[in-house]
C-alpha positions as CSV (number, residue, x, y, z in Angstrom):
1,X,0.0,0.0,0.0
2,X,1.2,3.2,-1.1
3,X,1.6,6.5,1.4
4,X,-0.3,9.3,0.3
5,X,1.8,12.9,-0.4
6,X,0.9,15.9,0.5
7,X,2.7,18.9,-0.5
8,X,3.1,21.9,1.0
9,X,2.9,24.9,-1.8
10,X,4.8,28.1,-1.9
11,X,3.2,31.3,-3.3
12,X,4.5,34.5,-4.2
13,X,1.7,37.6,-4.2
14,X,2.2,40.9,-4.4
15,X,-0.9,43.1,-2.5
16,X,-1.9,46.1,-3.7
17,X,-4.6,46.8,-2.0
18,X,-6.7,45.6,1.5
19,X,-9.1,43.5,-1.0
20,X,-6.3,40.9,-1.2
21,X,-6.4,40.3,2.2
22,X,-9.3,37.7,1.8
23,X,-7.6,35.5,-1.1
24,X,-4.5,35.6,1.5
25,X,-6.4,34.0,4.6
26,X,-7.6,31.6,2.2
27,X,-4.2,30.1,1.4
28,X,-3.2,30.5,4.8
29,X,-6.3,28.0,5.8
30,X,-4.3,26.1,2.7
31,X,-1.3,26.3,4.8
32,X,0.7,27.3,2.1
33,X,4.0,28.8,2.4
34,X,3.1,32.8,1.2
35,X,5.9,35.2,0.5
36,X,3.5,38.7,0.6
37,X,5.2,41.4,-1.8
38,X,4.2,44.8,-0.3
39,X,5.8,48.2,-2.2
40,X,2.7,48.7,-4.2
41,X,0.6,49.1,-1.1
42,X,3.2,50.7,0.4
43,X,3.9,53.5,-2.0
44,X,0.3,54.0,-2.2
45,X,-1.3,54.0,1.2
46,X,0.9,53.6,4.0
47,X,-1.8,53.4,6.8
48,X,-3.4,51.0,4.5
49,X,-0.5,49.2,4.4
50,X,-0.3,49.0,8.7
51,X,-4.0,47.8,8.5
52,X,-3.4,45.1,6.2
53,X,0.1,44.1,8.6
54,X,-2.5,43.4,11.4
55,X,-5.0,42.1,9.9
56,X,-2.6,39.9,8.3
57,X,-0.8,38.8,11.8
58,X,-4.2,38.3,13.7
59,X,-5.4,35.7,10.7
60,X,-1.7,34.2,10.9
61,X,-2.2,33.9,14.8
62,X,-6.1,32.5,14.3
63,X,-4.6,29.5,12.2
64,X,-1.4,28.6,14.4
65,X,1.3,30.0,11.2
66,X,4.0,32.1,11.5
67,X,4.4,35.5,10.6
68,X,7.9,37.7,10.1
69,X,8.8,40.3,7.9
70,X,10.8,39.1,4.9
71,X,13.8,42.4,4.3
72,X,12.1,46.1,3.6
73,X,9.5,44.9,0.8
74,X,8.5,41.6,1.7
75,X,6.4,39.4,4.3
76,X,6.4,35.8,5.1
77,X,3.8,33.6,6.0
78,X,4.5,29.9,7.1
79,X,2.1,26.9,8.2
80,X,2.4,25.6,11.5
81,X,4.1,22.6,10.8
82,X,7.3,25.3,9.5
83,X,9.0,27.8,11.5
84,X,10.5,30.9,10.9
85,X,13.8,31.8,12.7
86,X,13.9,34.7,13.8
87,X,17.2,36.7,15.1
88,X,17.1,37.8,18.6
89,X,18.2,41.1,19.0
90,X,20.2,42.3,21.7
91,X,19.2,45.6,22.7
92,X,21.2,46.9,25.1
């Protein structure tokens, strides 16, 4: 008897506006790897930008992935069963 695959899928989108939000909690619930593209938004609406950055992390949060910012333009979003590492930073 054969074991049945299942992949994990990794997806590049860039948002440009808040409207994307909702295709983007879907493939969280997907638990696809998302790689989140966000100078468009950025250069247009920059407290629409910081909305879409919570929202974002609260939906992340609701479905056990993890969230970190990916350099200056990008985001990253990661299932459960992957983790981020993240840098501690020693503020002294």
């Amino acid at each position: 008897m054969q074991k049945q695959q299942s992949h994990t899928y990794l997806k590049a989108i860039t948002i440009r506006d808040i409207s994307d939000v909702h295709s983007i909690k879907e493939d969280i619930k997907k638990e696809m790897i998302l790689i989140l593209r966000v100078t468009p938004l950025a250069q247009k609406d920059v407290e629409q930008l910081r909305k879409v950055v919570e929202e974002l992390y609260s939906i992340a949060k609701a479905a056990d992935a993890d969230i970190a910012r990916l350099g200056e333009e990008r985001i990253i979003v990661a299932p459960s069963n992957i983790k981020i590492w993240k840098p501690e930073y020693d503020l002294k």
